[in-house]
C-alpha positions as CSV (number, residue, x, y, z in Angstrom):
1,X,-168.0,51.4,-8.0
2,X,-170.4,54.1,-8.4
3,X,-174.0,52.9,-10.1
4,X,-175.2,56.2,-12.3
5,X,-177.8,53.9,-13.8
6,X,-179.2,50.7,-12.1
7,X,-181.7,49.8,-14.7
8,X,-178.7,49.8,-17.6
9,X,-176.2,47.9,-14.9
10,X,-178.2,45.1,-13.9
11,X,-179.7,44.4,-17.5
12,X,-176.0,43.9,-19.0
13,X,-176.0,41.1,-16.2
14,X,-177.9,38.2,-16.4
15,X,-177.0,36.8,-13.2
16,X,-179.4,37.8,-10.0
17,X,-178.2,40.6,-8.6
18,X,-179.3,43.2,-6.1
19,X,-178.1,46.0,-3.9
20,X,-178.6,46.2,0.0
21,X,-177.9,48.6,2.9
22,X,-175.1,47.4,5.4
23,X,-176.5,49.4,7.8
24,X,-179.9,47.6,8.3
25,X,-179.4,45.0,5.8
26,X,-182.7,46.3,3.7
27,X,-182.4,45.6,0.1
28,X,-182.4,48.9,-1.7
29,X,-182.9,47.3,-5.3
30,X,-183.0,43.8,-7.2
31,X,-182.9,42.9,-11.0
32,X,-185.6,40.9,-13.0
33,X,-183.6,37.5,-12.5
34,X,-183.2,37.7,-8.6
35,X,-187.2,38.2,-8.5
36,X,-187.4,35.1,-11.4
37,X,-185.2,33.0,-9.2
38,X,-186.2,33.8,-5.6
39,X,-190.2,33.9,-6.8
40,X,-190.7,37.2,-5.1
41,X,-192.2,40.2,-6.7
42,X,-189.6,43.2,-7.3
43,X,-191.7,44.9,-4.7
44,X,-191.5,42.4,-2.5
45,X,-187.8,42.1,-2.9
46,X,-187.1,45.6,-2.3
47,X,-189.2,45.4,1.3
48,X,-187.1,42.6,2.6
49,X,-184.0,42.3,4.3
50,X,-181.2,40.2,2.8
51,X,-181.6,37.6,6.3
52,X,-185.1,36.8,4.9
53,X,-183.6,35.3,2.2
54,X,-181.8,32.4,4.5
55,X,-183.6,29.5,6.2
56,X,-184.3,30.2,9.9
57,X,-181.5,28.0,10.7
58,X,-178.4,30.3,8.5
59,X,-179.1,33.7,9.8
60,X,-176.8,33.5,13.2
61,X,-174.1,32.0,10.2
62,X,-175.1,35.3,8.2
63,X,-175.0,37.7,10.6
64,X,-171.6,36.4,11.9
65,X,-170.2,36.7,8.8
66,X,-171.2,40.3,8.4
67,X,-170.0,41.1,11.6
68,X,-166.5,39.6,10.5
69,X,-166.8,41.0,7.0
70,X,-164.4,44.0,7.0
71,X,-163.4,44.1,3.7
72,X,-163.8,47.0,1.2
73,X,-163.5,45.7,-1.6
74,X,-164.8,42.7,-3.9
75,X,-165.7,39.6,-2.0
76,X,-166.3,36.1,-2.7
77,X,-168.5,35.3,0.2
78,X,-168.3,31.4,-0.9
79,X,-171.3,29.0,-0.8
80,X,-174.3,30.0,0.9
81,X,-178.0,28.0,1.2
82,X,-180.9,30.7,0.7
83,X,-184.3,29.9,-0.1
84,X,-186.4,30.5,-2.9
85,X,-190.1,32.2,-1.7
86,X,-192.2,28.5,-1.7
87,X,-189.8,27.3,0.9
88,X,-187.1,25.2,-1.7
89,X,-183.7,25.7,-0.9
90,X,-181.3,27.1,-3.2
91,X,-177.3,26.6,-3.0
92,X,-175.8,29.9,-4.7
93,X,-172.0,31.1,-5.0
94,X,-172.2,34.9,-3.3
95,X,-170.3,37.9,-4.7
96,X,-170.3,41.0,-3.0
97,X,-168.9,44.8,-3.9
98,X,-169.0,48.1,-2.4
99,X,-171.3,50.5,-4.5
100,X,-172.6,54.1,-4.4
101,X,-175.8,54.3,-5.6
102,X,-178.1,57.5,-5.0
103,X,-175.1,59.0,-3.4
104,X,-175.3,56.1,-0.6
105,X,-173.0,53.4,0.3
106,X,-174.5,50.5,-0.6
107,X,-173.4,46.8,-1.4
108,X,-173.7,44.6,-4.2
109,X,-174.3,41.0,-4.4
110,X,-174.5,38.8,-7.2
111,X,-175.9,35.0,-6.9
112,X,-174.4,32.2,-9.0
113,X,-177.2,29.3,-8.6
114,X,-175.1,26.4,-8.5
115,X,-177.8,24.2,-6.6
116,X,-178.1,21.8,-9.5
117,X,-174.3,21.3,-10.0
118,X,-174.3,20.1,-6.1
119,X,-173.9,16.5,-5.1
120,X,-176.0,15.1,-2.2
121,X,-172.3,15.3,-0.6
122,X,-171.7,18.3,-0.6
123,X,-175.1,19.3,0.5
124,X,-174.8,16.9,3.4
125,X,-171.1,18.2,4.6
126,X,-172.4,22.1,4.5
127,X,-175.7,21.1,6.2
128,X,-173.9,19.5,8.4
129,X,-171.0,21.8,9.3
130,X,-173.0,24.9,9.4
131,X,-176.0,24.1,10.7
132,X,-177.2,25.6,14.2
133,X,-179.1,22.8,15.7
134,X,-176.8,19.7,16.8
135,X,-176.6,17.0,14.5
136,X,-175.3,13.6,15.2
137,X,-174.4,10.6,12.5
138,X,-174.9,7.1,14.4
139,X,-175.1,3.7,14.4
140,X,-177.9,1.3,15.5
141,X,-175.5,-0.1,17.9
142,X,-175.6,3.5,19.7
143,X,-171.9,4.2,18.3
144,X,-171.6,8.2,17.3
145,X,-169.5,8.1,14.0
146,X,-169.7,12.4,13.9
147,X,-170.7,15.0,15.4
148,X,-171.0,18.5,14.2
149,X,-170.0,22.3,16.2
150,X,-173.3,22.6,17.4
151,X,-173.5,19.7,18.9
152,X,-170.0,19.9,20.5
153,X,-171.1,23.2,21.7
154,X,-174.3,22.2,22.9
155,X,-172.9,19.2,24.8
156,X,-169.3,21.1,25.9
157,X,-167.5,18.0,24.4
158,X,-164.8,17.7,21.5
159,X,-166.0,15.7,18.5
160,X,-163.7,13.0,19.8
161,X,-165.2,13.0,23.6
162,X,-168.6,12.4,22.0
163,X,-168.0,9.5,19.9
164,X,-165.7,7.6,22.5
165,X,-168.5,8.3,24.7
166,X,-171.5,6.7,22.3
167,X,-175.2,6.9,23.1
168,X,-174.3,5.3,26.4
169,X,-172.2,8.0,27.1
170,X,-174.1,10.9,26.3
171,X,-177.9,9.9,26.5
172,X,-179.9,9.6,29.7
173,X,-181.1,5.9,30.6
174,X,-184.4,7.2,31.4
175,X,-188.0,6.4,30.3
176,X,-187.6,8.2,27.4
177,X,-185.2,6.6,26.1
178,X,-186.7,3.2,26.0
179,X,-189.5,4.4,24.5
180,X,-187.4,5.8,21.7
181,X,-185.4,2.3,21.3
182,X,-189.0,0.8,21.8
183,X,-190.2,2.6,18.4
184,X,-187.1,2.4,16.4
185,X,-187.0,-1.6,16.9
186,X,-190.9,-1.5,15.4
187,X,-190.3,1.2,13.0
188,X,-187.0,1.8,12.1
189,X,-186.9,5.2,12.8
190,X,-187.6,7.3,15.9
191,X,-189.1,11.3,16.6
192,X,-188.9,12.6,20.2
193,X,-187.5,14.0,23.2
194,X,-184.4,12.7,24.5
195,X,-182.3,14.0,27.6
196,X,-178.9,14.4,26.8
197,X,-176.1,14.4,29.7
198,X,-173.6,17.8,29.2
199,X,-169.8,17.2,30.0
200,X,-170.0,19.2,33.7
């Protein structure tokens, strides 16, 4: 597609739009509802790089996906979790096509906001698949009902390994875990250090 007049383009869409550089990810240009729903200035916008529009925690997720992102023509990237400039988290559909634009090679993305049509489910399962940091569902009782990639990884254990193992399996029966029991019995919850034990 080959963009003779950005200013016409993006205001015959409504949706937030904006047009970034592959080869260092800047963002080249951005409409008026991308700077209304992100809460950046255009200016702003257009000195960022598309990654500082992620949470810390998604731009390993992004950058992967870039580096396996071969294809030339129109993409649905799928469900991605950005965030807005005041730190809120924003759960947008990504669309992406190859442009020219100032006789460059650009690409265009288009955001569908679909935050609001998002069950705490849903939220939960992609927060939980995708995350980076290992995340672990359990029960009081120290039985591990999931356990996400990260933590597999982390811990060089299949899902399954880890919850046949439990807490007892998998958590150090030091000091500091006492302490941590110590505090959830009086608290009900628990914030801390813990040493975990790796499968080798």
């Amino acid at each position: 597609m080959d963009i003779k007049n950005v200013d016409l383009f993006f205001s015959e869409n409504p949706n937030p739009m904006w047009i970034y550089d592959p080869s260092d990810l800047s963002i080249q240009e951005v409409n008026q509802s991308a700077v209304e729903l992100y809460g950046y200035s255009h200016s702003e916008m257009c000195s960022m790089t598309i990654d500082q529009l992620r949470p810390a925690s998604e731009v390993e997720t992004l950058k992967k996906h870039l580096g396996n992102d071969k294809k030339p023509e129109f993409n649905n990237a799928g469900l991605w979790r950005h965030q807005k400039k005041n730190g809120d988290d924003l759960f947008v559909r990504v669309l992406t096509s190859p442009v020219s634009y100032e006789g460059n090679n650009y690409k265009l993305v288009v955001v569908q906001d679909v935050t609001s049509k998002i069950d705490y489910q849903q939220k939960y399962e992609m927060l939980f698949e995708n995350s980076l940091d290992g995340i672990m569902l359990t029960a009081p009782n120290g039985d591990i009902l999931q356990a996400n990639k990260a933590a597999c990884n982390i811990l060089g254990m299949t899902e399954q390994e880890i919850t046949r193992k439990g807490r007892e399996g998998i958590v150090a029966k030091d000091e500091k875990l006492e302490k941590a029991l110590e505090q959830r019995s009086e608290t009900g919850k628990f914030s801390g250090e813990l040493t975990y034990v790796h499968k080798s």
